[in-house]
N, CA, C and O atoms as CSV, one atom per row, in Angstrom:
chain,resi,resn,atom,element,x,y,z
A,1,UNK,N,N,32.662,-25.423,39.222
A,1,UNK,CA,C,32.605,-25.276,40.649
A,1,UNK,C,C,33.085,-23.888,41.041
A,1,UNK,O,O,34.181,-23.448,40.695
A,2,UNK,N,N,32.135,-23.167,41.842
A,2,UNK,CA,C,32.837,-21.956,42.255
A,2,UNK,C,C,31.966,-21.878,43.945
A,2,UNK,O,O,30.767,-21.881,44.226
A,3,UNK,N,N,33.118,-21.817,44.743
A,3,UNK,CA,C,33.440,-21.942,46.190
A,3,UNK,C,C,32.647,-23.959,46.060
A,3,UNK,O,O,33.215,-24.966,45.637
A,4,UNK,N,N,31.242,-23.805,46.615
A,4,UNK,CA,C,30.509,-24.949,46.990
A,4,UNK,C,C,29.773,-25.251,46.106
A,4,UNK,O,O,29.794,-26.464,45.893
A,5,UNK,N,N,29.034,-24.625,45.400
A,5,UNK,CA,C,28.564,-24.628,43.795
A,5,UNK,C,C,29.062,-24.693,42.959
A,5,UNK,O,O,30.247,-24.445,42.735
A,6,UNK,N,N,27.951,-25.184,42.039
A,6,UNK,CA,C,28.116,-25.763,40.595
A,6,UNK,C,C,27.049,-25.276,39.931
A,6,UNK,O,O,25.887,-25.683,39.927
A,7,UNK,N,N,27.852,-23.812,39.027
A,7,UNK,CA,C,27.256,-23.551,38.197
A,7,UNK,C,C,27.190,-23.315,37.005
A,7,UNK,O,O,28.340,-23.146,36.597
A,8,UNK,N,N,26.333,-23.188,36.062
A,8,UNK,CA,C,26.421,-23.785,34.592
A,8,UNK,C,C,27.243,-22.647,33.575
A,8,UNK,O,O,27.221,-21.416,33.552
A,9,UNK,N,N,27.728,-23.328,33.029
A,9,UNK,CA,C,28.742,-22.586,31.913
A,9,UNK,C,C,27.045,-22.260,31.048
A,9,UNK,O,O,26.227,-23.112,30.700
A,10,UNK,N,N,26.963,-20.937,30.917
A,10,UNK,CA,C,26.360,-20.675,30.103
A,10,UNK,C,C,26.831,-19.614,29.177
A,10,UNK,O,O,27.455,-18.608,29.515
A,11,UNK,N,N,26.369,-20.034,27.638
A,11,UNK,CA,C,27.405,-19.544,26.824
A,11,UNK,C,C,26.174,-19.142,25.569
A,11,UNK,O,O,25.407,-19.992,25.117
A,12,UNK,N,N,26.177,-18.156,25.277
A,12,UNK,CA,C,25.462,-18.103,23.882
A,12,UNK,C,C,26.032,-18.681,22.763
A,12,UNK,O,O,27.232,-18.941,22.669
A,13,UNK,N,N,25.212,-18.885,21.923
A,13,UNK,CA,C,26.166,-19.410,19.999
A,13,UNK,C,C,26.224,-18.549,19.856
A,13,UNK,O,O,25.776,-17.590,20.484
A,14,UNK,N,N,27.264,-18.683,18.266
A,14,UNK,CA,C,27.594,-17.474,17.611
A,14,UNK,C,C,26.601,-16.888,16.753
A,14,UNK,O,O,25.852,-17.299,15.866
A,15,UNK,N,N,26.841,-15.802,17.306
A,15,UNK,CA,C,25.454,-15.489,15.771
A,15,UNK,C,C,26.394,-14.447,15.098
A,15,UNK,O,O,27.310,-13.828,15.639
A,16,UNK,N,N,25.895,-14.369,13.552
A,16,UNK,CA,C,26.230,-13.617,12.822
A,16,UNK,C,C,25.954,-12.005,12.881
A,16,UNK,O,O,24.831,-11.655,13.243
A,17,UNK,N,N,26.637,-11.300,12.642
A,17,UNK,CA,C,26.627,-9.962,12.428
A,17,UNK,C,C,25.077,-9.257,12.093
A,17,UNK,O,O,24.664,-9.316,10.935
A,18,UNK,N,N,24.444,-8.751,12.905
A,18,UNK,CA,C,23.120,-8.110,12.654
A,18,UNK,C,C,22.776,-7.428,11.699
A,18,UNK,O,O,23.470,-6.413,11.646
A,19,UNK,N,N,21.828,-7.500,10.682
A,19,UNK,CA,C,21.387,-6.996,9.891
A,19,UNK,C,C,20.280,-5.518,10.343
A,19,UNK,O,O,19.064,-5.347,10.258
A,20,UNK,N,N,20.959,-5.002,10.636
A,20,UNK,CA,C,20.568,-3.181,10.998
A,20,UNK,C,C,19.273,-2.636,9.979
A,20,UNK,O,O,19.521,-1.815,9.097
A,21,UNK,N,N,18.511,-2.927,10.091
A,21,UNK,CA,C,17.789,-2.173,9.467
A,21,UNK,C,C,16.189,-1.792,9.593
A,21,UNK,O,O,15.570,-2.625,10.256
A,22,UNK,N,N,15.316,-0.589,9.037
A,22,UNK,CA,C,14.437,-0.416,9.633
A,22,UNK,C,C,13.412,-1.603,9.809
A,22,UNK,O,O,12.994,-1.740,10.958
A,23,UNK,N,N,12.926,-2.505,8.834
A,23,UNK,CA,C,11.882,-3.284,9.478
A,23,UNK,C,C,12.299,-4.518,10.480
A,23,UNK,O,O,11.558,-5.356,10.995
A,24,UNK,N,N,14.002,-4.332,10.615
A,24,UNK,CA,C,14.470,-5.889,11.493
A,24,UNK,C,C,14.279,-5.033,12.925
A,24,UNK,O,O,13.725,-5.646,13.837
A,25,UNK,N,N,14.698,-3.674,13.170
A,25,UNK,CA,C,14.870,-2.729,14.286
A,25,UNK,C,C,13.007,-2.792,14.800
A,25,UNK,O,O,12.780,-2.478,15.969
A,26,UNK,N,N,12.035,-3.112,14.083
A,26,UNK,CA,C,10.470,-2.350,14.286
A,26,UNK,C,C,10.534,-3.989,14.745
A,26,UNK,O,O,10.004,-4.070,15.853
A,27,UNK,N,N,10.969,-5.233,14.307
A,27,UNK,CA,C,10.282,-6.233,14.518
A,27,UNK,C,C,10.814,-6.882,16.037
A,27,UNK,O,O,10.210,-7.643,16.793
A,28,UNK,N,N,12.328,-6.208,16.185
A,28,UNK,CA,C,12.898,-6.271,17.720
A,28,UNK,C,C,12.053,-5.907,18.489
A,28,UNK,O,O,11.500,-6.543,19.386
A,29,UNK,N,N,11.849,-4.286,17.983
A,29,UNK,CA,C,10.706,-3.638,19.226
A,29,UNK,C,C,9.501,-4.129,19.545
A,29,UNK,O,O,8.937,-4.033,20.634
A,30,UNK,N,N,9.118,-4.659,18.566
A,30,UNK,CA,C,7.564,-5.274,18.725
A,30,UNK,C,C,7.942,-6.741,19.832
A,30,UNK,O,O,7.488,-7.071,20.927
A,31,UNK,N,N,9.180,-7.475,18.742
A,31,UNK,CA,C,8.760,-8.680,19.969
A,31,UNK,C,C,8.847,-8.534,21.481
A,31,UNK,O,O,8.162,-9.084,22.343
A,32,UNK,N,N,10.392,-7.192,21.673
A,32,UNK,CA,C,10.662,-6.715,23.195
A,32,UNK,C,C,9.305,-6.757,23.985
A,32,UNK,O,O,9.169,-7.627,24.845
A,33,UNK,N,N,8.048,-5.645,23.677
A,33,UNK,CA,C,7.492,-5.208,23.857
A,33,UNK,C,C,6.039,-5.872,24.615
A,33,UNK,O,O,5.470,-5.836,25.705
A,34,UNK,N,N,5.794,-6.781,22.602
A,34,UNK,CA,C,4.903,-7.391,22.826
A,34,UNK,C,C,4.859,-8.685,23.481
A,34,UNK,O,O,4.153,-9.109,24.396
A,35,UNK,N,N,6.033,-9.350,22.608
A,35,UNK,CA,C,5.856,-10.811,22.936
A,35,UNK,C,C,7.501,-11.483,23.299
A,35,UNK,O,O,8.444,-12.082,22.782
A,36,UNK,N,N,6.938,-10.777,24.794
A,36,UNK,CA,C,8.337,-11.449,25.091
A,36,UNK,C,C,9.563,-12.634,25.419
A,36,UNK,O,O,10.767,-12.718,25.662
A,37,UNK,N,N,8.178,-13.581,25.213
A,37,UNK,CA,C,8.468,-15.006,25.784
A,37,UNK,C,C,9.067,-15.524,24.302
A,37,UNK,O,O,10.066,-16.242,24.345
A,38,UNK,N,N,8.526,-15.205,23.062
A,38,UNK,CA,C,9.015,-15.433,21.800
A,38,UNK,C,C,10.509,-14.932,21.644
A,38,UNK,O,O,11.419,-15.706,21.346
A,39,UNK,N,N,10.710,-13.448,21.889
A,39,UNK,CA,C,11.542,-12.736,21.879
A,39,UNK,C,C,12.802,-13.371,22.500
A,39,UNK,O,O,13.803,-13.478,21.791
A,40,UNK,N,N,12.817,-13.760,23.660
A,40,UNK,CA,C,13.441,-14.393,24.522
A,40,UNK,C,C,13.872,-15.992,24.197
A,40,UNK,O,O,14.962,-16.562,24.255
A,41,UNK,N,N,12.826,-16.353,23.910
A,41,UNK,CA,C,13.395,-17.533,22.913
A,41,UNK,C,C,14.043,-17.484,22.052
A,41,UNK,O,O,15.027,-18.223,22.035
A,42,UNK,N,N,13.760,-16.508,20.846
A,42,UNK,CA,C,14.611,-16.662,20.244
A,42,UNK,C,C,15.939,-16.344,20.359
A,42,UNK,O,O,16.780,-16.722,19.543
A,43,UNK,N,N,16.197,-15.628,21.387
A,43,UNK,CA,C,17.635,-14.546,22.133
A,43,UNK,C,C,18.457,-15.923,22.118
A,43,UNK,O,O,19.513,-16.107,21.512
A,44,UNK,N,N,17.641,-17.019,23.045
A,44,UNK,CA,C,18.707,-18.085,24.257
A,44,UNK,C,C,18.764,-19.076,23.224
A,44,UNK,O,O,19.639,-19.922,23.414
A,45,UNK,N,N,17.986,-19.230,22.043
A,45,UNK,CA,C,18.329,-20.648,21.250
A,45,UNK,C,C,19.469,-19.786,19.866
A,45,UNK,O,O,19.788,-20.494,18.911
A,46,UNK,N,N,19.792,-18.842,19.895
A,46,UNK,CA,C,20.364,-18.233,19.333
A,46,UNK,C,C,20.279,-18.174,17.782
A,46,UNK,O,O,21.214,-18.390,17.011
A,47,UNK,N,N,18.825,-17.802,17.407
A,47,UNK,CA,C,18.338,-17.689,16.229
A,47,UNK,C,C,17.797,-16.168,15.961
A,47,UNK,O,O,16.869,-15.949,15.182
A,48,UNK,N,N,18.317,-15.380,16.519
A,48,UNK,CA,C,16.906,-14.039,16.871
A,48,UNK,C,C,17.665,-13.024,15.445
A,48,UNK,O,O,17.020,-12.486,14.545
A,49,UNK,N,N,19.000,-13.005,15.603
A,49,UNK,CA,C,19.828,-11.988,14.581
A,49,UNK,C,C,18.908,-12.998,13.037
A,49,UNK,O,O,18.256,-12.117,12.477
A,50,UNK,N,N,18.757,-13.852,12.553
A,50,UNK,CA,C,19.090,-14.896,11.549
A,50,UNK,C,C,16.899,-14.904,11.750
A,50,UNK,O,O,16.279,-15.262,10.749
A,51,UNK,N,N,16.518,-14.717,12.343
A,51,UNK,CA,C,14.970,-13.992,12.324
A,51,UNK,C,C,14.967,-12.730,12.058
A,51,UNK,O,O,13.932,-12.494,11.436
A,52,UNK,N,N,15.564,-11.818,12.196
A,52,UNK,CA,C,15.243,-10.453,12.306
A,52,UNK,C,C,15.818,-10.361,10.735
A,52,UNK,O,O,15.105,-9.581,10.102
A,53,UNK,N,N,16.629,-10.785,10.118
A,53,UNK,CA,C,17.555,-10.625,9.172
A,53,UNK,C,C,16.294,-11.481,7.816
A,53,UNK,O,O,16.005,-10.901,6.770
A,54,UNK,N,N,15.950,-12.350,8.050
A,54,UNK,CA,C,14.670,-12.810,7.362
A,54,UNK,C,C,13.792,-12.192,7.228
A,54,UNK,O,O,13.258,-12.281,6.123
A,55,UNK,N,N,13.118,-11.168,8.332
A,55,UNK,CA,C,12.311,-10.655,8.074
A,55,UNK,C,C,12.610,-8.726,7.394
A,55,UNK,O,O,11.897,-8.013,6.688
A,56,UNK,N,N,13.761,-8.523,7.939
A,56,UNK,CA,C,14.187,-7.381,7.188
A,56,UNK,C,C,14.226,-7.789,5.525
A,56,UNK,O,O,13.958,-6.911,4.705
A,57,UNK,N,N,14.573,-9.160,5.080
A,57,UNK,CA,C,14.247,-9.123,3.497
A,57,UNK,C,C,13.325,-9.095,3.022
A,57,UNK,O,O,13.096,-8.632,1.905
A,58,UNK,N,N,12.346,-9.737,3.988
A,58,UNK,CA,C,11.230,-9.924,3.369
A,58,UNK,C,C,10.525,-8.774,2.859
A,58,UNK,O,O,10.043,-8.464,1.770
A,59,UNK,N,N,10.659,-8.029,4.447
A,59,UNK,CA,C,9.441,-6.749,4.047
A,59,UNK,C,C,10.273,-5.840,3.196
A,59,UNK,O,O,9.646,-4.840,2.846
A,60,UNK,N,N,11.505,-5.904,2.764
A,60,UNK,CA,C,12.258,-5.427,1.723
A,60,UNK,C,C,11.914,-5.389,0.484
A,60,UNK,O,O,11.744,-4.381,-0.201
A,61,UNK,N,N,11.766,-6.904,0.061
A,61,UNK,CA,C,11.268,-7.295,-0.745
A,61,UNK,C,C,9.548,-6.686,-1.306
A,61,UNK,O,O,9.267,-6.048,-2.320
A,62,UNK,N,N,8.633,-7.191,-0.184
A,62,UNK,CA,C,7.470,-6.768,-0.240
A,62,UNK,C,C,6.964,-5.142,-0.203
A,62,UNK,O,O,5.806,-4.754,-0.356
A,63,UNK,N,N,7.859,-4.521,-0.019
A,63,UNK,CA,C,7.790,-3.019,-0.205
A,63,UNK,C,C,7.838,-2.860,-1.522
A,63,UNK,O,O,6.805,-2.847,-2.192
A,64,UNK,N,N,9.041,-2.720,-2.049
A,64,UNK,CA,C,9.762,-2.455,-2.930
A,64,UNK,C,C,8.720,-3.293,-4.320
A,64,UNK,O,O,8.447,-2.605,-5.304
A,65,UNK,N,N,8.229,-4.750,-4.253
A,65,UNK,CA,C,7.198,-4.752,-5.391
A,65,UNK,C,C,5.932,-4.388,-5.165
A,65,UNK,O,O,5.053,-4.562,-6.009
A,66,UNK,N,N,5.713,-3.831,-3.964
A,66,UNK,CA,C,4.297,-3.186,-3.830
A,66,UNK,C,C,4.195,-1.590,-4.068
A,66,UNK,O,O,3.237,-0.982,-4.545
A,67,UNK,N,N,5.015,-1.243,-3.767
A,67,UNK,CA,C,5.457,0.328,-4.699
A,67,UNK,C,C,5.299,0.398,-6.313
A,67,UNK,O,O,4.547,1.180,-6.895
A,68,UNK,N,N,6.161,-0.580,-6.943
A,68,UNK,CA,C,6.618,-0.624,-8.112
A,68,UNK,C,C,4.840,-1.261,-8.819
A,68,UNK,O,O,4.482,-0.719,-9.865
A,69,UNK,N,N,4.280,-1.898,-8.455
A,69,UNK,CA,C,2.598,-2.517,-8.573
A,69,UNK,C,C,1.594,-1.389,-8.209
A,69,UNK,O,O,0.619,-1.167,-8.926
A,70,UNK,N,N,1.810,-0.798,-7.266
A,70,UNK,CA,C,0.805,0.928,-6.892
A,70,UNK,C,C,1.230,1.824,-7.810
A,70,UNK,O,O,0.304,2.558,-8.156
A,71,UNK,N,N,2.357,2.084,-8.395
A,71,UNK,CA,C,3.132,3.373,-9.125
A,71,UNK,C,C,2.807,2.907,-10.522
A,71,UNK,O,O,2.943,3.713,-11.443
A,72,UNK,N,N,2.416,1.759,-10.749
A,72,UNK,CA,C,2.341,1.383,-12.292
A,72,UNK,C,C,0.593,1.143,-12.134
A,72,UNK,O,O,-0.009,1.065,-13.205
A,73,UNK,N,N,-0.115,1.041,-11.032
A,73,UNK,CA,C,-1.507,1.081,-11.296
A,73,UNK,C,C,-2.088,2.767,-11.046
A,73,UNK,O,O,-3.170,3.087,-11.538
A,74,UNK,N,N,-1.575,3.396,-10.549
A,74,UNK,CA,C,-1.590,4.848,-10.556
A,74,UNK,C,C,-1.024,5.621,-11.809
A,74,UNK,O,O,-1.212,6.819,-12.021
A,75,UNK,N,N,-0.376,4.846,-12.526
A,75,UNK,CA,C,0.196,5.734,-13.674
A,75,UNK,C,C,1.184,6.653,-13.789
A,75,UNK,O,O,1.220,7.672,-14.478
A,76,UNK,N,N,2.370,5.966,-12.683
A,76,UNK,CA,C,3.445,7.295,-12.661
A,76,UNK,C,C,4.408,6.788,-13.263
A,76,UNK,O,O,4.982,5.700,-13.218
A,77,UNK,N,N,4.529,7.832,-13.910
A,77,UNK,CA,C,5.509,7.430,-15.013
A,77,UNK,C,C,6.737,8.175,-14.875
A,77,UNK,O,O,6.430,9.245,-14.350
A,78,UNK,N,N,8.095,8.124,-15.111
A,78,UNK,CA,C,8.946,9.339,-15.619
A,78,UNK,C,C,8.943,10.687,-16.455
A,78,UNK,O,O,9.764,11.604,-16.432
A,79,UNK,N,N,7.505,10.508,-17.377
A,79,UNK,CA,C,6.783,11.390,-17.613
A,79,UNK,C,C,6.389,12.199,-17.229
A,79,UNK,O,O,6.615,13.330,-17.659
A,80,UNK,N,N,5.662,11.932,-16.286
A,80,UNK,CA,C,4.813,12.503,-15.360
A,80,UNK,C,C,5.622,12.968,-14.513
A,80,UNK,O,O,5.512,14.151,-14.192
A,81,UNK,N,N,6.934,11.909,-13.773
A,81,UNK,CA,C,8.298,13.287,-13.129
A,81,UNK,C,C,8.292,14.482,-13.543
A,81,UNK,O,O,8.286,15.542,-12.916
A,82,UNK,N,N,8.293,14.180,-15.048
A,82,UNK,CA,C,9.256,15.158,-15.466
A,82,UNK,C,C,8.182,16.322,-15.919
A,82,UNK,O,O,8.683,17.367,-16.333
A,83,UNK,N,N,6.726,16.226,-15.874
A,83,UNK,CA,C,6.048,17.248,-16.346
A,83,UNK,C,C,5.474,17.628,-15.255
A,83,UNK,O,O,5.225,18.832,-15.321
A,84,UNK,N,N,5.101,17.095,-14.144
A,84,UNK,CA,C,4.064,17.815,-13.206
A,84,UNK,C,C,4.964,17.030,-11.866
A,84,UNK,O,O,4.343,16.193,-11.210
A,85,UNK,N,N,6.193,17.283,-11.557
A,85,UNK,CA,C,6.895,16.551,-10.757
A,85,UNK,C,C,6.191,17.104,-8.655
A,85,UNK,O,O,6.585,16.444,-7.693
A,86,UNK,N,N,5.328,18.181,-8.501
A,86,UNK,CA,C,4.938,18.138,-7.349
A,86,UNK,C,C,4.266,17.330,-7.426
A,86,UNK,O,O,4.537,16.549,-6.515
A,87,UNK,N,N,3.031,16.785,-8.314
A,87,UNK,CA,C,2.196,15.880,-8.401
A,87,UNK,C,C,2.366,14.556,-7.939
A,87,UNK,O,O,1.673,13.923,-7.143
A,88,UNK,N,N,3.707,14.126,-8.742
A,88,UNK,CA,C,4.407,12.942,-8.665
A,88,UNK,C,C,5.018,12.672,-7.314
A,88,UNK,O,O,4.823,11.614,-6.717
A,89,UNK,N,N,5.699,13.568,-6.888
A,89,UNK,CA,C,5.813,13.581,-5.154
A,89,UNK,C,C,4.782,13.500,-4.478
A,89,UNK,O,O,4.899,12.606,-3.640
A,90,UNK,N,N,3.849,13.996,-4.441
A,90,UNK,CA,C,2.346,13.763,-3.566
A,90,UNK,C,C,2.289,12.297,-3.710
A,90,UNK,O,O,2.702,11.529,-2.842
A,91,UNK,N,N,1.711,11.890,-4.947
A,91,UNK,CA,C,1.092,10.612,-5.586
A,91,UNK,C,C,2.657,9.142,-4.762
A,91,UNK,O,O,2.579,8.250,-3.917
A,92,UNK,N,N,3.386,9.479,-5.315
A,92,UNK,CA,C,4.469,8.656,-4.953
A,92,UNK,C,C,4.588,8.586,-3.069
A,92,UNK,O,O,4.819,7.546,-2.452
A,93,UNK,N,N,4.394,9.784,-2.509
A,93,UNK,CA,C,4.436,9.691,-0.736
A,93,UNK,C,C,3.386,9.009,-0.535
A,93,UNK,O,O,3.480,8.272,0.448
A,94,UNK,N,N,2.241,8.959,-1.186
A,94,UNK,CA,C,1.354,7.982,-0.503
A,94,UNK,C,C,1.072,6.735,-0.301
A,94,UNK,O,O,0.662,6.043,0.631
A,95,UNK,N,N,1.613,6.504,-2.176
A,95,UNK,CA,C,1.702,5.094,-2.533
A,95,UNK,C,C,2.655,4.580,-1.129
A,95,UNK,O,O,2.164,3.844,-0.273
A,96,UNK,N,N,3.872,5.022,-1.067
A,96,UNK,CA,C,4.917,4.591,0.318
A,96,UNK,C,C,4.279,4.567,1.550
A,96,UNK,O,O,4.551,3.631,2.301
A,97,UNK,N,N,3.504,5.389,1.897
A,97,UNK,CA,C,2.789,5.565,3.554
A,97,UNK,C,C,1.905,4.485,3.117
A,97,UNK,O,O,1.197,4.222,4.089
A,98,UNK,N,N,1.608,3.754,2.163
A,98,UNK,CA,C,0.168,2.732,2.122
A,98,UNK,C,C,0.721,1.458,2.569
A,98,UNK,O,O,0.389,0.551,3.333
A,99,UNK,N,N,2.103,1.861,1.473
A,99,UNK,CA,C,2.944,-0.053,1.504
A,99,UNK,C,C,3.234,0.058,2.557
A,99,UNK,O,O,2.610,-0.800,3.182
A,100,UNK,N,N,4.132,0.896,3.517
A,100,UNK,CA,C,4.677,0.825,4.640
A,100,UNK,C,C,3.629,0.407,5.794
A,100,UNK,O,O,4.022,-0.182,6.801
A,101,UNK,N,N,2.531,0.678,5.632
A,101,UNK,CA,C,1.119,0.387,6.353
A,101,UNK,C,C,1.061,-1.370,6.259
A,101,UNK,O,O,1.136,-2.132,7.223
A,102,UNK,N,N,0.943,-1.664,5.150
A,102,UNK,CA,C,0.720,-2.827,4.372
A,102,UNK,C,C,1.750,-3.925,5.045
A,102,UNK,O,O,1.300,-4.968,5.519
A,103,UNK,N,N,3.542,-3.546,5.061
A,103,UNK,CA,C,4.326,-4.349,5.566
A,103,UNK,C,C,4.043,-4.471,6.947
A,103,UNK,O,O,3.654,-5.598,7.251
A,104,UNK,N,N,4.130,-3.521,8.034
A,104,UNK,CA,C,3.899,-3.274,9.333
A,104,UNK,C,C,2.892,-4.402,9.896
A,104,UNK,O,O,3.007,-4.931,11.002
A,105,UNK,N,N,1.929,-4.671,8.989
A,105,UNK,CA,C,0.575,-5.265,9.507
A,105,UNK,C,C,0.928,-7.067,8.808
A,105,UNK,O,O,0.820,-8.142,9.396
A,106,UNK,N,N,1.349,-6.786,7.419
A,106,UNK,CA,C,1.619,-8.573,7.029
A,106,UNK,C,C,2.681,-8.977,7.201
A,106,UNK,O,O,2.832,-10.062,6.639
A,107,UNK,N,N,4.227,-8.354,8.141
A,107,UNK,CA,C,5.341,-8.965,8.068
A,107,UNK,C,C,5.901,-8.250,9.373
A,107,UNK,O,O,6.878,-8.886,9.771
A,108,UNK,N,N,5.661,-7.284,10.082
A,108,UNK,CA,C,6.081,-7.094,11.271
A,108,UNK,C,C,5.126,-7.187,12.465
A,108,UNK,O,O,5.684,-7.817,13.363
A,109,UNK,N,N,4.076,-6.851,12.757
A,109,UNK,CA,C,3.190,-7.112,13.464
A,109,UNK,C,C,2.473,-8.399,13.740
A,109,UNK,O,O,1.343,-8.219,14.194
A,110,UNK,N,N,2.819,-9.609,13.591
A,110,UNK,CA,C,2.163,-10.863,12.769
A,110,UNK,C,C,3.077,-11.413,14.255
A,110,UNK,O,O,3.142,-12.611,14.532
């Protein structure tokens, strides 16, 4: 009760400590952005940190063996560091700009 009204204790749950990182930060922005009624849901049922934190592993995950699967079907080896290492920087930035393409579209944009 405050003066003649009655209004609701509203209280968020606890959520755990945010998992900071680039694809949980891209998947905030997208839902802000795009889909905000999702976004918002997940804010007030207090699941959104414990979503964002799922999906930061995932595309963690899915980077990291889609690099290691492009770099071994391309043929880069430590070898190849170590003998023609501008090469290996070219070859290796792209493989990354492909996966990073790859996560964006099957685990943040979705």
């Amino acid at each position: 009760m405050v003066g003649d009204y009655n209004l609701p204790n509203l209280i968020l749950p606890e959520q755990p400590e945010p998992v900071v990182g680039k694809w949980s930060q891209m998947r905030r922005t997208f839902l802000k952005e795009q889909h905000r009624v999702q976004y918002y849901n997940l804010l007030t049922k207090g699941i959104l940190t414990r979503h964002l934190s799922e999906v930061q592993q995932r595309a963690s995950e899915l980077e990291e063996t889609l690099v290691r699967e492009m770099a071994a079907r391309e043929g880069l080896t430590e070898q190849m560091k170590a003998d023609d290492m501008m090469n290996w920087v070219r070859l290796m930035n792209n493989i990354r700009n492909s996966v990073q393409e790859i996560v964006k579209a099957q685990v943040i944009y979705v």
